[in-house]
N, C-alpha and C positions, 0 to 999 in steps of 0.2 A: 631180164632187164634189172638193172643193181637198184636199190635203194634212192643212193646220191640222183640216179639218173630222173627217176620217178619222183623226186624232191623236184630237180629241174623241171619238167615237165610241169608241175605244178603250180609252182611259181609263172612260168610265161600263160599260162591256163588265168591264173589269177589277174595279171595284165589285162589277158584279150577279153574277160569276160567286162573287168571296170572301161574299158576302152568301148565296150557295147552299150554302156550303161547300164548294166545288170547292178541293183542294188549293191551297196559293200559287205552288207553281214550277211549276205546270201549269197553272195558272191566268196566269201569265205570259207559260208559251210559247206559250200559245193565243191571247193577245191579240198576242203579239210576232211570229210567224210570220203569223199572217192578216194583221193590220197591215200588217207587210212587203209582204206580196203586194198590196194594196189601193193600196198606193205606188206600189211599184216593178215588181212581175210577181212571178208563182208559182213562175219557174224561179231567180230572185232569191233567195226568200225558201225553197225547197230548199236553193241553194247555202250560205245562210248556216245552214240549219242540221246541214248537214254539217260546219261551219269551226267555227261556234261550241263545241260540245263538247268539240272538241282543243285550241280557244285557251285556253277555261278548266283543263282539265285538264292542259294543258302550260306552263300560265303560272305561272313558280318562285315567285312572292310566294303563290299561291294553297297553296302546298304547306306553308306554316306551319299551317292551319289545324287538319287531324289531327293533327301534332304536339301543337302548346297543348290540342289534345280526349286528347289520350290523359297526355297529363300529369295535365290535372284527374281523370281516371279512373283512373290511378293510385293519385293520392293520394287519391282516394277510398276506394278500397279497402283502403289499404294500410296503415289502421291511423294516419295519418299526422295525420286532424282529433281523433282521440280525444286524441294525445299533446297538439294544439293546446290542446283545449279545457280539461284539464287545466292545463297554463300555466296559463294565463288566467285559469282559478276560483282556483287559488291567488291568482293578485297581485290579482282584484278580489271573491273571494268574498265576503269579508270587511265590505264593505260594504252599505249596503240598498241593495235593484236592484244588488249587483255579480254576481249571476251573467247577467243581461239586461247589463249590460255586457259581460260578458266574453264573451258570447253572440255580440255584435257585433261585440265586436276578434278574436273566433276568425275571423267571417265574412269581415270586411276581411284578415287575414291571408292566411286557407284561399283567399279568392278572386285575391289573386297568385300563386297556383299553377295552380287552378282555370279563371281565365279565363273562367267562364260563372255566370251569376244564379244557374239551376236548377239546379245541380247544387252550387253554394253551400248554398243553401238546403236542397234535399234531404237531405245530407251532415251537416249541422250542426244540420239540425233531428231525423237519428236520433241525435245525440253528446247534445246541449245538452237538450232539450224534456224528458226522463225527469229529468234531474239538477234543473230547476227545479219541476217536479212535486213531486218530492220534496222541498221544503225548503216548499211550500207559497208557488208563487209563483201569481198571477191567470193563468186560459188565456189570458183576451186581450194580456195585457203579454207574456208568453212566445212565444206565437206571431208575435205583433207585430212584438217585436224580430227574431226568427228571420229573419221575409218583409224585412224593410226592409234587417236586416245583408246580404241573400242578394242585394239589387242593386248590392252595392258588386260584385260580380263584374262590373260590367258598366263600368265606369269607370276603377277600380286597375289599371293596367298587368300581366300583359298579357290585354288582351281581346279578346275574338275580335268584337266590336262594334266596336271601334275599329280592329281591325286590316281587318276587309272594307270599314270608313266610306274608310280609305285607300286601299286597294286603287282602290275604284270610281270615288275621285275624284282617282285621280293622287299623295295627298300621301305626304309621308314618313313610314314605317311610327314608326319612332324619332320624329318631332316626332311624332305623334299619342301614342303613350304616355307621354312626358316633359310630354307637355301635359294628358293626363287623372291625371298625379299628385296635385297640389296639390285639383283637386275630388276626387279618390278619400278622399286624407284628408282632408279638410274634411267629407264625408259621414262618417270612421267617429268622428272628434272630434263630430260635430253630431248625432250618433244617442246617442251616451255620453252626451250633455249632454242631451239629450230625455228621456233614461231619469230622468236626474237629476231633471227638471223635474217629470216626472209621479209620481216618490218622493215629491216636496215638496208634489205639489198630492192626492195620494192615498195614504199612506202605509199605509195598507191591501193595496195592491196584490203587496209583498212585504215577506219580513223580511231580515236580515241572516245572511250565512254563517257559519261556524266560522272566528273571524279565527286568523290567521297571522303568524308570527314571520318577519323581514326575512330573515333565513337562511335559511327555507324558500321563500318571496319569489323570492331569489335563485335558490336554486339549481333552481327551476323553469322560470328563462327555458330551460335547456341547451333544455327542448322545443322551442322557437322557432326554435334554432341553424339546421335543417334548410331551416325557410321562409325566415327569411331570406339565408341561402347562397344556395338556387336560385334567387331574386329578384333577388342582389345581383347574381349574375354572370351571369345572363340581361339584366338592363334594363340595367347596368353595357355588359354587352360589346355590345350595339346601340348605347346612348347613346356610347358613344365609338369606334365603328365596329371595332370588335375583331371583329365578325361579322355579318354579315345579320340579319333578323329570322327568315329563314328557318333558318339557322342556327341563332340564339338560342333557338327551339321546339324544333330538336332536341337540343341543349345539356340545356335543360330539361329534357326529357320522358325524354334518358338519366341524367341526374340524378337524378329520380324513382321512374326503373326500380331503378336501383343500389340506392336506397333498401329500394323494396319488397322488394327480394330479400333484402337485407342482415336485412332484417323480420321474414322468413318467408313472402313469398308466392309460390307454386309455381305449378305447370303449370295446374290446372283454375282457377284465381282470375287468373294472367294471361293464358290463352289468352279469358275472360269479358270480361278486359279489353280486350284487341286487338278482339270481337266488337263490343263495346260502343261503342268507336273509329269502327271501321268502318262501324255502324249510323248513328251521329250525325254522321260526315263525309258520307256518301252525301245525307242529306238537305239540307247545306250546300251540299252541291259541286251541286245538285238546283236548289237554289234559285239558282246563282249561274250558271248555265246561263240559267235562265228569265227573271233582272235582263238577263244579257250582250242577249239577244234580243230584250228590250224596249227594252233603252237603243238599241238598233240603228235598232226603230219608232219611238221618237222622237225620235232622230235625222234621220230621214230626213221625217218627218211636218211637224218644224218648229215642233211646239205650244208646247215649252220656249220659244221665242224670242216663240213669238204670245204667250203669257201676262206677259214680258217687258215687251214692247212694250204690254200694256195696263196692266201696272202702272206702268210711265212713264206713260203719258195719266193717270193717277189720281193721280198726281205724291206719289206716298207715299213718303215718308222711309226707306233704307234700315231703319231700326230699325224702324219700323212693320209692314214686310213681313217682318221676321224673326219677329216677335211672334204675327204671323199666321201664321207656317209652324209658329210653336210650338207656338199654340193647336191647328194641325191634327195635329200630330205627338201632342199631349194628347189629344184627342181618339182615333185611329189605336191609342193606346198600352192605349185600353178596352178593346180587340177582338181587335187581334193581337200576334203574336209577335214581340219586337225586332229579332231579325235579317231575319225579315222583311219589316218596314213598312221596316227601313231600305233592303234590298234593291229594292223597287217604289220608294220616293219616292225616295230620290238622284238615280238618274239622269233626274227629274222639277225638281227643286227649284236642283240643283248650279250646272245654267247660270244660272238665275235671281241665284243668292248669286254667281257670278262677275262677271256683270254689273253689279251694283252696289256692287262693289268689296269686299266682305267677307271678312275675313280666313278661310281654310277651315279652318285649326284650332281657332280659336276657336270657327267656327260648328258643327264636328263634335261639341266638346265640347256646348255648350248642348242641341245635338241630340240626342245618345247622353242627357245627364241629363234631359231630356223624354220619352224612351224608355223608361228606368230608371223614372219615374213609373210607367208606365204597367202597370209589373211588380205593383203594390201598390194600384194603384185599379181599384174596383169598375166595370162588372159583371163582368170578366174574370178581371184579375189575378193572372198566369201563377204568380206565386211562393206568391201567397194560395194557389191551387191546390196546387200542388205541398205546401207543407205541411198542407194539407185530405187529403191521399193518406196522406201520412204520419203525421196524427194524427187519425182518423178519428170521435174520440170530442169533438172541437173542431168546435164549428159555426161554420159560412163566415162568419157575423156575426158574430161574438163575432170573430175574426182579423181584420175588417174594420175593427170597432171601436177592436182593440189598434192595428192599424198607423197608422189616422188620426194622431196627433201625428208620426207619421215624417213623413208625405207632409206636413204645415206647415212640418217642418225641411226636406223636400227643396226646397219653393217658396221657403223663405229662401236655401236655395244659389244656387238659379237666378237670384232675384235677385242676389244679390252676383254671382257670376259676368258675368250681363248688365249689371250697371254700371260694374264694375270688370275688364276682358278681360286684363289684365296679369296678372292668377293664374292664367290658362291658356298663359302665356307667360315663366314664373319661372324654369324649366330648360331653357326651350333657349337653344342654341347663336346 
């Protein structure tokens, strides 16, 4: 049996086992070590996975990752999305649908800290979801905005999606966050404006706040001070090499720290937090074990280049075959969990997009904002979940319903994005 054939085999193996619900990074090292051995020999496919575990766990880019996790759990905890979201109701309460606006700008904020979907979402949907309640806003508009603001985590610098999309595929930590800026905010300007849209086409859906004098306006930003300091001088000192990225997460995450403390949070709330760290890096660093082991099977398998090589005979148009990796990554993004679908398909897809000369940043972007779909559309939909947990009296339909106008604005971004690739290239270097 050849190679390419044994790559096949592998890949539908990988399917049937996520299809069983066998864990993902278990599910990888099982396709990834048999693989191996099916290639190369069994004492091969030992060896590498004695190496493997040390490579990942000793490899310094990897070590940003607990960092950015325990930052966003910090400020989770620490008191830090409440002060946000107040901001925010002040400068947009005032308006109809301005607390779902500001619902949103708290998310795209809270998620430059943050770094992750779920835990945006979570955080902001126990701040935000009571306060619109009470003024008598629609569950599905409230909820809506909450799941849709909660995937700007995955896009606004810095992300822990965009930072492993780097990682796996060689680029620079800094070009991939300087390059998911301009879409991070385009998604929280285009979610503001959706809110807007759906005021105007259903003005039922909410009423207007306790408007507010420009004084008070003002002197609400001070909340903000905090987010944007740690953002400044975090993306600041990677974008202009003042530090590592690895660096820049610890920067962060003691910035953070300072904060909570300065706060008031003690011994059993940050010892909660390092657990909580700890829990959510192990299954990263889990899954980044079981990517390394697979990338290794096909590598050696050769399927990446047979797939290649038949997309050449089909003589399809670089753009074509990206549209098609989108639509699969659309698809992909029903089912599973962003980090990852990215984790298993990268090192599937990557050789492919090099091959035909595709810019990798650009195509990271398109890709992470196709993932980000996937957080908000049915039957899965990680973040729809996450605040179905948190507000348990909101049925999964009625959230599904609300978020639908997002996921229209998010198919407009991807469009402009895919036509215009120069906005994912406005800040770098």
């Amino acid at each position: 049996m050849g190679s390419e054939m044994i790559g096949a085999i592998g890949l539908g193996l990988l399917l049937l086992l996520m299809a069983l619900r066998v864990p993902v990074a278990l599910t990888m090292l099982i396709v990834g070590v048999v693989g191996f051995a099916q290639v190369i020999s069994w004492g091969a496919a030992i060896a590498q996975l004695k190496t493997v575990p040390v490579e990942v766990l000793s490899n310094y880019s990897f070590s940003a990752v607990p960092m950015f996790i325990l930052m966003g759990v910090l400020a989770a905890h620490s008191g830090m999305a409440g002060k946000l979201f107040h901001s925010t109701r002040v400068i947009c309460g005032g308006w109809k649908g301005g607390l779902a606006i500001a619902a949103v700008g708290s998310c795209g904020i809270f998620s430059a800290i943050s770094g992750s979907s779920l835990a945006t979402a979570s955080t902001m949907t126990r701040v935000a979801l009571p306060e619109m309640e009470r003024y008598g806003y629609h569950r599905g508009l409230a909820t809506g905005a909450l799941a849709a603001g909660g995937t700007l985590g995955i896009m606004i610098p810095p992300s822990i999606a965009l930072l492993i999309y780097a990682i796996l595929t060689e680029q620079s930590v800094g070009d991939m966050f300087m390059a998911g800026l301009v879409p991070g905010l385009m998604g929280l300007a285009m979610y503001a404006l959706t809110v807007t849209v759906v005021m105007r086409l259903k003005p039922s859906l909410a009423v207007a706040g306790e408007p507010t004098a420009w004084r008070e306006k003002l002197a609400s930003m001070t909340g903000l001070v905090p987010f944007f300091a740690v953002f400044l001088v975090m993306i600041l000192g990677i974008y202009f090499g003042a530090f590592t990225p690895t660096e820049g997460a610890s920067v962060g995450a003691f910035a953070t720290l300072l904060y909570a403390l300065v706060k008031g949070m003690r011994g059993a709330e940050l010892w909660r937090s390092v657990q909580e760290t700890l829990a959510l890096s192990t299954v990263v660093f889990f899954m980044l074990v079981g990517a390394e082991m697979l990338g290794y099977f096909i590598s050696v398998s050769r399927i990446s280049f047979s797939i290649t090589d038949l997309l050449y005979g089909m003589e399809l148009s670089p753009m074509v075959v990206v549209l098609c990796i989108l639509a699969l990554y659309f698809v992909l993004g029903m089912f599973m969990d962003a980090i990852a679908m990215l984790v298993i398909t990268v090192p599937v897809v990557f050789p492919i997009i090099q091959s035909l000369g595709i810019d990798p940043v650009w195509f990271g972007i398109i890709t992470v904002l196709t993932v980000e779909l996937g957080l908000i559309t049915p039957p899965v939909g990680m973040n729809v979940f996450v605040i179905k947990a948190m507000a348990p009296h909101v049925g999964l339909g009625e959230i599904f319903r609300g978020v639908a106008p997002f996921i229209v604005s998010d198919f407009l971004r991807l469009a402009l994005l895919i036509a215009f690739p120069v906005l994912t290239t406005l800040f770098l270097l």
